[in-house]
C-alpha positions in Angstrom: -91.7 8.1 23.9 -92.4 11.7 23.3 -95.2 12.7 21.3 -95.0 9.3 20.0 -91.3 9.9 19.0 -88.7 7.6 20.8 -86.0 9.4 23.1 -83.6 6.7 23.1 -82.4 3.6 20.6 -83.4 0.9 23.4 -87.3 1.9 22.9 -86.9 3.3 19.1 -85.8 -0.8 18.1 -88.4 -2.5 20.4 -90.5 -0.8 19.0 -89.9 -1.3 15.4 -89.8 -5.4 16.3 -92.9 -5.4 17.9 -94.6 -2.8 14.8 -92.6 -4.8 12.1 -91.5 -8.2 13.5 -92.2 -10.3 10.4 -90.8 -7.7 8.0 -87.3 -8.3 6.3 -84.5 -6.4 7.9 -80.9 -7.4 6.9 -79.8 -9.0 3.7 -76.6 -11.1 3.0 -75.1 -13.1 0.3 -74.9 -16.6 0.7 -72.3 -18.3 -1.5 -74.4 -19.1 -4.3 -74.8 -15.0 -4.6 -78.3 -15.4 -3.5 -80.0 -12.5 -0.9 -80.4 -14.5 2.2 -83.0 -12.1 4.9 -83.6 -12.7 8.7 -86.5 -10.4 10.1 -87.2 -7.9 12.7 -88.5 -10.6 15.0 -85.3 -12.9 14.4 -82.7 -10.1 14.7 -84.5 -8.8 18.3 -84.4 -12.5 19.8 -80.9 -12.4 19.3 -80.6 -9.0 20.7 -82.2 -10.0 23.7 -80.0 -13.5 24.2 -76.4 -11.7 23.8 -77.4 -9.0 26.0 -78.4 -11.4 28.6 -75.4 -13.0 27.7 -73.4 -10.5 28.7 -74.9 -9.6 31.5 -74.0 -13.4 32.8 -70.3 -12.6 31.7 -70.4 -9.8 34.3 -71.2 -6.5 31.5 -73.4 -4.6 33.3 -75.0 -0.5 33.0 -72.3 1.9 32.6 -69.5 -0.1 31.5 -68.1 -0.1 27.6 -68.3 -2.5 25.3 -66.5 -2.3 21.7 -66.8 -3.6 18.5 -64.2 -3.8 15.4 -66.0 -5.5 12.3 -68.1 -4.6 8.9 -71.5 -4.2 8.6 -73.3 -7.2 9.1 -76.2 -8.4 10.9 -73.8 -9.4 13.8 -73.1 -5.4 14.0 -76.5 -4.7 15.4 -76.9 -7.2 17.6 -74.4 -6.1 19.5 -74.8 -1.9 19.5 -78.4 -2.6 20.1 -77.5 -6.1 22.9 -75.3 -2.9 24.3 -77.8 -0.1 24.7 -80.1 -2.4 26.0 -77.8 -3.1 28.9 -77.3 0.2 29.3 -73.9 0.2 28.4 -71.7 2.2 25.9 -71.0 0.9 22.4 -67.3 1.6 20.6 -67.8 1.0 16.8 -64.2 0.2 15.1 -63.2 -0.4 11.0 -61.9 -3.4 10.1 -60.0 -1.9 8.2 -58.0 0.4 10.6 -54.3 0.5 12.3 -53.6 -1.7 15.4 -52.2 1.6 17.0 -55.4 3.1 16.7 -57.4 0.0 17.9 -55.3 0.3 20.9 -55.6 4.0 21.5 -59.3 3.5 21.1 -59.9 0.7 23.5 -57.6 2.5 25.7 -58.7 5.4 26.0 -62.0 4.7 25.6 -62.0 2.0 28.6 -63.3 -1.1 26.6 -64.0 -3.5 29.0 -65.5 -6.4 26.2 -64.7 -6.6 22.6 -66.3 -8.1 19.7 -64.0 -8.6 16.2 -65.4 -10.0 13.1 -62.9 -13.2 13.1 -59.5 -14.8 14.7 -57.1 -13.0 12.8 -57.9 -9.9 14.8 -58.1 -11.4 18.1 -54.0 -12.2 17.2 -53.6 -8.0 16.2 -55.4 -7.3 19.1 -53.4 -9.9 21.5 -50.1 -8.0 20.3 -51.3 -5.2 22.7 -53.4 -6.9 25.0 -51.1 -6.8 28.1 -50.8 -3.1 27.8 -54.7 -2.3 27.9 -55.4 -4.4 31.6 -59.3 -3.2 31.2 -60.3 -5.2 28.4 -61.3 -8.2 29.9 -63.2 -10.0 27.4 -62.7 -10.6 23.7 -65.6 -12.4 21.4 -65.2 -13.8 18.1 -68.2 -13.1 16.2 -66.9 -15.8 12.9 -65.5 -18.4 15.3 -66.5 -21.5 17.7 -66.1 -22.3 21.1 -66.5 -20.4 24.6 -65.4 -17.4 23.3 -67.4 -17.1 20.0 -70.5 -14.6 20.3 -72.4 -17.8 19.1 -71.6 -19.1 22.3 -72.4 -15.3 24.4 -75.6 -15.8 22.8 -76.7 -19.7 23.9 -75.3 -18.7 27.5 -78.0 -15.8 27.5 -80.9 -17.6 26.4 -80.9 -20.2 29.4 -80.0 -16.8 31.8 -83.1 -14.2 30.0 -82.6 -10.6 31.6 -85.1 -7.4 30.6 -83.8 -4.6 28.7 -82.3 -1.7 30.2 -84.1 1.6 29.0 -82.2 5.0 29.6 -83.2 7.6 32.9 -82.5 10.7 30.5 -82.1 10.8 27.0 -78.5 12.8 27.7 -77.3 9.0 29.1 -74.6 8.3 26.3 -74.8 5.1 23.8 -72.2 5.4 21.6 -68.6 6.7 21.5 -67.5 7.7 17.8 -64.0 8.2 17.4 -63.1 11.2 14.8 -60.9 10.3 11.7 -57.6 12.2 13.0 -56.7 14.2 9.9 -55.0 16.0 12.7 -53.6 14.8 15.7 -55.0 12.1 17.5 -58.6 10.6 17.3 -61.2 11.8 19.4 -64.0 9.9 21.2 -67.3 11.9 20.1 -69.8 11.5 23.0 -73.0 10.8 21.2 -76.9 10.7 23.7 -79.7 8.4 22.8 -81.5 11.6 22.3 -78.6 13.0 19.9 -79.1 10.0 17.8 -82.8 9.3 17.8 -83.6 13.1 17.6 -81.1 13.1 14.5 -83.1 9.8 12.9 -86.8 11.3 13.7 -85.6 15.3 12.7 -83.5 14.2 9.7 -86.2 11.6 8.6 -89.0 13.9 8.7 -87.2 15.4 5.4 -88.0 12.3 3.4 -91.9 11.4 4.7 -92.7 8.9 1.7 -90.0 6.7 2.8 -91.8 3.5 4.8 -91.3 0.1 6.0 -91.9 -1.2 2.3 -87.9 0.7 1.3 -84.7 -1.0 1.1 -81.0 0.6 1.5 -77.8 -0.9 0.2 -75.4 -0.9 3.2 -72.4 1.0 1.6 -71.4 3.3 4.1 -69.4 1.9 6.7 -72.0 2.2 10.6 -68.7 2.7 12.4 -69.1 5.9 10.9 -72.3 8.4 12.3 -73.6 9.0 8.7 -74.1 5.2 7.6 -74.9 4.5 11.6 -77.7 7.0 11.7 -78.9 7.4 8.1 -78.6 3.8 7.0 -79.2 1.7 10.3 -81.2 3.6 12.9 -83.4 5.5 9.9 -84.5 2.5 8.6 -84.8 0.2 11.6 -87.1 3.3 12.8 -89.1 3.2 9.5 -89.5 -0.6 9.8 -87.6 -0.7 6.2 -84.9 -3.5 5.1 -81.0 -3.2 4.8 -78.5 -5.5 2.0 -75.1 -5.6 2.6 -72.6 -5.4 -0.1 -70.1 -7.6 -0.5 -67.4 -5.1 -1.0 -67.1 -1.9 -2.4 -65.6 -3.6 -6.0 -69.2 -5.5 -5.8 -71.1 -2.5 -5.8 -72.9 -2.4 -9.1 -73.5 -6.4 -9.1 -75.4 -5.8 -5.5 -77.5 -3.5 -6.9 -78.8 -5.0 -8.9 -79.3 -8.1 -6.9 -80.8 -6.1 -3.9 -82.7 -4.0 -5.7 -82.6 -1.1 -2.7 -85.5 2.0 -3.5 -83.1 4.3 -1.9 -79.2 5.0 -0.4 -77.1 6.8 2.1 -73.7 7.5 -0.4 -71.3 9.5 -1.0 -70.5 11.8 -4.3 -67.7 9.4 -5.4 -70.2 6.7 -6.4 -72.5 8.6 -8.3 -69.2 10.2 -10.0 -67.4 6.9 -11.2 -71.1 5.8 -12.8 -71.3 9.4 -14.8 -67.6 8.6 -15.7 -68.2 5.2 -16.6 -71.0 5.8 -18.5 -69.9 8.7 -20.9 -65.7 6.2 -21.3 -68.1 3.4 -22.4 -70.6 5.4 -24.9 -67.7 7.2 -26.0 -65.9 3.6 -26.7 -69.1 2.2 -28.1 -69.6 5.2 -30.2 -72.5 5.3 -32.9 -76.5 4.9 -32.0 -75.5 4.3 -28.6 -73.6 7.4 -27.9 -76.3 9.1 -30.2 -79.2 8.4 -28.2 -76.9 8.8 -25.1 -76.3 12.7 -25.7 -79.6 13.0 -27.4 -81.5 12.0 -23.9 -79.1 14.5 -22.3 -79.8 17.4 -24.5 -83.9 16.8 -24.3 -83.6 16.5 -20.7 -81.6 19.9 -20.3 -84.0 21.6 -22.8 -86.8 20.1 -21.6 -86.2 21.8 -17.8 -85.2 25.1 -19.9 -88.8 25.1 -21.7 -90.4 24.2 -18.5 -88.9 27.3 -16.5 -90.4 29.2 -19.2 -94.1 27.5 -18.7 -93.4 26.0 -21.9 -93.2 22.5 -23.3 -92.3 21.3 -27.0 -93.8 17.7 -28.5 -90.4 17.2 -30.5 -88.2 17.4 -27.7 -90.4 15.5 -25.4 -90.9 12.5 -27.6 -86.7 12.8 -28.4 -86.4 12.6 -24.0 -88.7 9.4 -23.9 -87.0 7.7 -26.8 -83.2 8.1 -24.9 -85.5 7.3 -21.9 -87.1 3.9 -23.2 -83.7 2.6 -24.3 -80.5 4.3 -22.8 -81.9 5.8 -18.9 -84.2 2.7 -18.4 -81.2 0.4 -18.5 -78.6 2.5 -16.6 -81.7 2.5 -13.9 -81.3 -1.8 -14.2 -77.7 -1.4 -13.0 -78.7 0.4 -9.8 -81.7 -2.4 -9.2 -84.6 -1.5 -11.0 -86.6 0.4 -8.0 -84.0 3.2 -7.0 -86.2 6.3 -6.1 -83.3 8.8 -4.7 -80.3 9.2 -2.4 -78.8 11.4 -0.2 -75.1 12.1 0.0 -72.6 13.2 2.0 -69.1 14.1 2.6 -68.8 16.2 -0.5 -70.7 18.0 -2.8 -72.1 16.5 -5.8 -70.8 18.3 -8.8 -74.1 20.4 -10.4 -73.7 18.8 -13.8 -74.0 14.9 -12.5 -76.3 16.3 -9.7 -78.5 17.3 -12.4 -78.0 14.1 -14.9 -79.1 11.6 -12.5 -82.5 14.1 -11.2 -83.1 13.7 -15.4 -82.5 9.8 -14.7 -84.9 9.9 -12.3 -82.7 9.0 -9.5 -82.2 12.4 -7.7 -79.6 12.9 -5.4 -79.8 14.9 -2.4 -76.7 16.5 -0.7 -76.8 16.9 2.9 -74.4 18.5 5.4 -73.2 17.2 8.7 -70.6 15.8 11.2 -69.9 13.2 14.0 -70.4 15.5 16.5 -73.9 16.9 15.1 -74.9 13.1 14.8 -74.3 13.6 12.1 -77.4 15.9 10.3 -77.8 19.4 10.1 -78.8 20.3 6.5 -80.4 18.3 3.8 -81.6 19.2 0.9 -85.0 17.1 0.1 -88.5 16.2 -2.4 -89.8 19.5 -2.7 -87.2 21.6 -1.2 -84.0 20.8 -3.7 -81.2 23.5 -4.7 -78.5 21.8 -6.7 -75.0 23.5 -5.1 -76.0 23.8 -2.4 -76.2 21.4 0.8 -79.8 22.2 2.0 -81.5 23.9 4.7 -81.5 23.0 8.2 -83.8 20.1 9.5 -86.0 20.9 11.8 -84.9 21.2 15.3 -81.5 22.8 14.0 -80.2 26.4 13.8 -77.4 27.5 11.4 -75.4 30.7 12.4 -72.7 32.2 10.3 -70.0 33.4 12.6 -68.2 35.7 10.4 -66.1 37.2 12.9 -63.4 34.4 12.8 -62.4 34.7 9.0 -61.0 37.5 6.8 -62.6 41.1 6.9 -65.0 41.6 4.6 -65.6 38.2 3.2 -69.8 37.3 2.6 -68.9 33.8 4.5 -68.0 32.4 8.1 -67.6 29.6 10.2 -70.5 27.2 11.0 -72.3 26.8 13.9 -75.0 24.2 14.5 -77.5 24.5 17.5 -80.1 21.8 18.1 -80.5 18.6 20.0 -78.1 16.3 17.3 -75.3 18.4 19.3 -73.1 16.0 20.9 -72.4 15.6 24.8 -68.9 16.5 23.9 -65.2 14.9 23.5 -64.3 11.9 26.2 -61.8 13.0 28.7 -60.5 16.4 26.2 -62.3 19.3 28.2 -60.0 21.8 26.4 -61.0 20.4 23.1 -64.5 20.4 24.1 -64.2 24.0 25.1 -62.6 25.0 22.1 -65.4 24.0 19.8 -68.6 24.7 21.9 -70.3 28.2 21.9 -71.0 29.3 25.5 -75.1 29.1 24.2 -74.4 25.4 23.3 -73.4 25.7 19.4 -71.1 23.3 17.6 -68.3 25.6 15.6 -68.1 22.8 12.6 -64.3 24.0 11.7 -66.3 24.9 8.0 -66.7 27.7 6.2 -70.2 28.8 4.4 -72.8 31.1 3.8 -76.9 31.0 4.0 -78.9 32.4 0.7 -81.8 34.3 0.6 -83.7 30.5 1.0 -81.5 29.7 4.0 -80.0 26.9 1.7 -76.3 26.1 3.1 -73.3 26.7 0.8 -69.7 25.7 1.9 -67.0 27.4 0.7 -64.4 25.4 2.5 -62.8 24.3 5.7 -61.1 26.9 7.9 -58.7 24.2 8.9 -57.3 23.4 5.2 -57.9 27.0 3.8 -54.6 28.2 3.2 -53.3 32.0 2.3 -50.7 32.3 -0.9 -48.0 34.9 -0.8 -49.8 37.2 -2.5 -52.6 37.1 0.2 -55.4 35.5 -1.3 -57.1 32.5 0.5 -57.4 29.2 -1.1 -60.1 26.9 -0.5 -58.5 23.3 -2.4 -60.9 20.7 -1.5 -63.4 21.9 -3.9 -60.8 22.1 -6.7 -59.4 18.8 -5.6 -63.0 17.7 -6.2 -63.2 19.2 -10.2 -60.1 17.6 -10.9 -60.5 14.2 -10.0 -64.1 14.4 -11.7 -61.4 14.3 -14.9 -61.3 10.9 -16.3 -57.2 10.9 -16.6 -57.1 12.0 -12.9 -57.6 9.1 -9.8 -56.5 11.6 -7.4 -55.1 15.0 -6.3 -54.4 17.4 -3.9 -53.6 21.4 -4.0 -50.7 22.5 -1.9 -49.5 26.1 -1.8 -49.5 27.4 2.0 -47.2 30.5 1.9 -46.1 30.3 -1.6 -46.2 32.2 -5.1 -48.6 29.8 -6.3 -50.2 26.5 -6.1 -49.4 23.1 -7.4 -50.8 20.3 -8.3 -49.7 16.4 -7.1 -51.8 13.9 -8.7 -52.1 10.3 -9.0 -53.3 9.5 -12.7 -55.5 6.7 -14.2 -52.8 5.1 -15.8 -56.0 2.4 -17.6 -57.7 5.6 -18.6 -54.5 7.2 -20.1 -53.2 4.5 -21.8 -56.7 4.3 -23.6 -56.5 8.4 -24.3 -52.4 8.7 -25.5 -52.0 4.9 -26.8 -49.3 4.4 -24.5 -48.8 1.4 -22.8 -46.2 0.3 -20.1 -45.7 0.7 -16.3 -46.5 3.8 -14.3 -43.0 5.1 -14.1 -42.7 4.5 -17.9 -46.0 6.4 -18.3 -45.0 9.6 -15.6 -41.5 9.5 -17.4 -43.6 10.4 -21.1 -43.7 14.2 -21.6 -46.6 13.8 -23.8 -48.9 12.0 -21.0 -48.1 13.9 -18.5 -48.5 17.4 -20.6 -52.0 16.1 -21.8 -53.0 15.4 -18.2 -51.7 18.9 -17.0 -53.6 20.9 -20.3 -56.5 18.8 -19.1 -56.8 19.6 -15.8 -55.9 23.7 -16.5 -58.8 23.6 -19.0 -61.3 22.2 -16.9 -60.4 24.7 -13.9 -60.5 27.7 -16.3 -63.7 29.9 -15.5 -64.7 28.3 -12.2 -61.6 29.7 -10.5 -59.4 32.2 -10.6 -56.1 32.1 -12.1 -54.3 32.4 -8.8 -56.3 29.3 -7.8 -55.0 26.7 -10.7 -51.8 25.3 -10.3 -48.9 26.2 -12.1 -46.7 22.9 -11.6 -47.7 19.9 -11.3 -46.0 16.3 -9.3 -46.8 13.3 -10.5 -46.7 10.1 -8.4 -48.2 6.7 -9.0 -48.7 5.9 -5.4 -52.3 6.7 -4.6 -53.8 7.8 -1.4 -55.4 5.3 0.3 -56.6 4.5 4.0 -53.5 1.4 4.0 -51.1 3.9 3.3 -52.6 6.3 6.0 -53.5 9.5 3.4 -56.9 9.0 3.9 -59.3 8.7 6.7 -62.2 5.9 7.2 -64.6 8.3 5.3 -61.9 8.7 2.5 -60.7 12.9 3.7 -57.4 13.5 2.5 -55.0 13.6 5.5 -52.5 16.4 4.2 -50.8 16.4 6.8 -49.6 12.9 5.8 -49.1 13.5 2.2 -46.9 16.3 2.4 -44.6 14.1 5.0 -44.3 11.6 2.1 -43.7 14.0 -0.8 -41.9 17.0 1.0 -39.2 16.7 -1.4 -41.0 16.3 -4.7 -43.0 18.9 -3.5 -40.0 21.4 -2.9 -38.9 20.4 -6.1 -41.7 21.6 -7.9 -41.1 24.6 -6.3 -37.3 25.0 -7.3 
């Protein structure tokens, strides 16, 4: 400990047993539906039997132990069983290639392996004889000597103590990068990386306590749901449900009944979407006190930036309040206080909607290699747009030299202890992206306002320039577009060309409600009217924000979407161009002709 901080993950969880043993700490659904908990105390024995475990199986300090599975309880018991040995921790999806399960534990050096059940001990047999390191494989849903039920029994007849770091710089966890280009890197994260991130990053929300609750949605293989959902609230002595599956989401809120979550904009967006397609369906009072609550609410912060309040619209905000907000606040559980999200920025207009539901969202800004926070926005210190100021303990520099003359913007640089160590065996990589005073360059483009509130205007990777010589930034008009009902997906192409276009994957349910047209896909893309209504839809809603140069001026329509099975999307759903321009190069160049 430091100033009564901790300095590593080993002390920061012993800790929170011994301050919050009898406190709830992970939630799962039994098969009735029903929120089964086991506690601080519970989750920390078994902690300390696998580790010892494993220590009997020959794991010892140094080596590297991985793990390829969903959240679930079983998850932490074996990151935290692995820092306690002293030992580095290799998080996996589930849901992931076997080439990259191999490249990982390859290159990596996983020596033992923990998978959620049998059917990926057979993927992971298929390569077995080419990755001669891994000696050990555990089943975590299985029986016999190799089950981690068994790992565990073994270790509480053979008890060893915990293994506490020298230095916080000792590394615990090796986070392997997406790959939207090239090959995945192993991100070298510290104890004190991640436990400075989780006390820094934490400060920014102080009324959070051991009394909260998250709703696991984010996947912990990831740094954002592995610091800000796990480690923050193991810290804070708070309680963690898993969901089911993401298709379960609005049914497990309800039933866990979290005070706050770690998202992403994409939730927040399909609830706004699904809530104006249903009072649009319902139409009459419904849809009436709907839009009246959102009118009183927008004039209601109008009046107030004026020092002024008015009784009329006040009583019309409580009305919607009483009877439309209080039951959208049901579906998320009753008790939901805030959330932060990540990964993109939340449109302004929902931003502000759910701050008038009383369910602000917070948008924060980070990577893997910066643990991942650097900026949040947070109570008391909010500015819808952009994505926060820096915690504390972090710098942001704006490196302007790197990007067009005279733009107001640069590349971002973060300083401060959530830096990582660097990339596992790429010393040129490393290189590349470290400043010689020990800054991260991000790869991102923004700016800092008069406030020091972060704004990112793109990613210097995916900026691209037209012919005419004017940059285009597409993820944030990727992101307007698909906020459009008709529109599941879509991504901006236009790299050395006239102009931009468009190829998007439509909501065929949603357009077949809009046009009245029914049928297949191809039936649907094959109907000038569907797809010119989509297309008038999409230029309309672009109009204003952008400049003409920006909006695409043809338009590809597929009904393949882009998904992580298909490999056009990484684990924390980034479009992988790279991949869908392989698989529509010629529809592409068509457009084009």
């Amino acid at each position: 400990m430091k100033d009564g901080k901790p300095e590593n993950l080993v002390e920061m969880f012993e800790g929170s047993v011994a301050r919050f043993g009898n406190n709830k700490l992970f939630g799962s659904q039994n098969a009735a539906g029903e929120y089964e908990w086991v506690t601080y105390k519970e989750v920390g024995k078994r902690v300390d039997d696998l580790r010892a475990g494993l220590a009997a199986d020959g794991l010892k300090k140094g080596d590297t132990i991985g793990l390829i599975a969903n959240n679930r309880t079983e998850w932490a018991v074996a990151a935290y069983a692995t820092y306690s040995l002293g030992a580095r921790f290799v998080p996996m999806y589930e849901a992931e290639l076997v080439t990259t399960w191999e490249y990982i534990i390859k290159d990596s050096g996983v020596k033992a392996l923990f998978v959620s059940k049998p059917e990926i001990v057979e993927k992971v047999n298929t390569f077995r004889d080419r990755v001669p390191g891994l000696e050990k494989v555990y089943v975590i849903d299985g029986e016999g000597p190799d089950s981690m039920a068994a790992l565990e029994a073994k270790g509480r007849e053979n008890p060893v103590p915990s293994v506490r770091p020298e230095t916080p710089d000792e590394i615990a966890v090796l986070i392997y990068t997406s790959g939207t280009t090239g090959e995945p890197k192993g991100v070298l994260l510290s104890h004190g990386n991640l436990t400075s991130n989780v006390v820094d990053a934490g400060s920014c929300f102080p009324d959070l306590s051991d009394e909260d609750r998250s709703l696991a949605i984010l996947p912990w293989a990831h740094s954002y749901g592995q610091t800000a959902d796990l480690n923050n609230f193991i810290n804070i002595g708070g309680s963690v449900a898993f969901i089911r599956s993401i298709e379960t989401i609005v049914e497990d809120l309800g039933k866990a009944q979290p005070t706050f979550l770690i998202a992403v904009p994409r939730i927040f967006n399909r609830v706004y979407d699904g809530l104006w397609a249903k009072m649009d369906e319902e139409g009459g009072l419904p849809r009436k006190l709907f839009v009246m609550g959102v009118e009183s609410a927008k004039k209601k912060r109008e009046l107030a930036a004026q020092g002024k309040s008015s009784f009329g619209v006040n009583l019309k905000y409580k009305i919607a309040d009483a009877i439309v907000f209080k039951k959208i606040r049901e579906r998320f559980g009753g008790r939901l206080k805030g959330a932060i999200t990540g990964s993109a920025m939340m449109n302004p207009e929902i931003a502000q909607f759910f701050i008038d539901l009383g369910i602000p969202t917070y948008d924060c800004y980070g990577l893997t290699e910066t643990s991942p926070a650097a900026t949040m926005n947070r109570p008391g210190k909010l500015k819808i747009g952009t994505v926060g100021s820096p915690i504390p303990n972090c710098r942001i520099d704006i490196d302007t030299s790197v990007v067009e003359p005279g733009a107001e913007d640069g590349e971002i640089i973060v300083y401060g202890p959530m830096v990582m160590k660097g990339y596992w065996n790429k010393p040129e990589e490393t290189a590349a992206v470290m400043t010689p005073d020990g800054g991260f360059r991000t790869g991102d483009r923004g700016r800092l306002d008069e406030d020091g509130f972060l704004k990112i205007t793109g990613r210097i990777k995916e900026q691209f320039k037209l012919l005419n010589g004017k940059y285009v930034f597409p993820a944030s008009i990727e992101e307007d577009i698909k906020l459009l009902p008709v529109v599941a997906n879509a991504m901006i192409y236009g790299e050395g060309r006239d102009f931009n276009i468009c190829l998007v994957v439509p909501d065929f349910e949603v357009c077949a409600k809009v046009t009245g047209k029914s049928g297949d896909p191809a039936a649907m893309l094959a109907d000038e009217a569907v797809t010119r209504l989509i297309e008038d839809r999409i230029v309309e809603a672009l109009k204003g924000t952008y400049g003409s140069y920006e909006i695409p001026k043809q338009f590809v329509f597929i009904t393949e979407d882009f998904t992580l099975e298909n490999g056009m999307l990484t684990q924390t759903l980034k479009l992988k161009r790279r991949a869908v321009v392989d698989k529509f190069g010629e529809e592409i160049e068509g457009a084009y002709k």
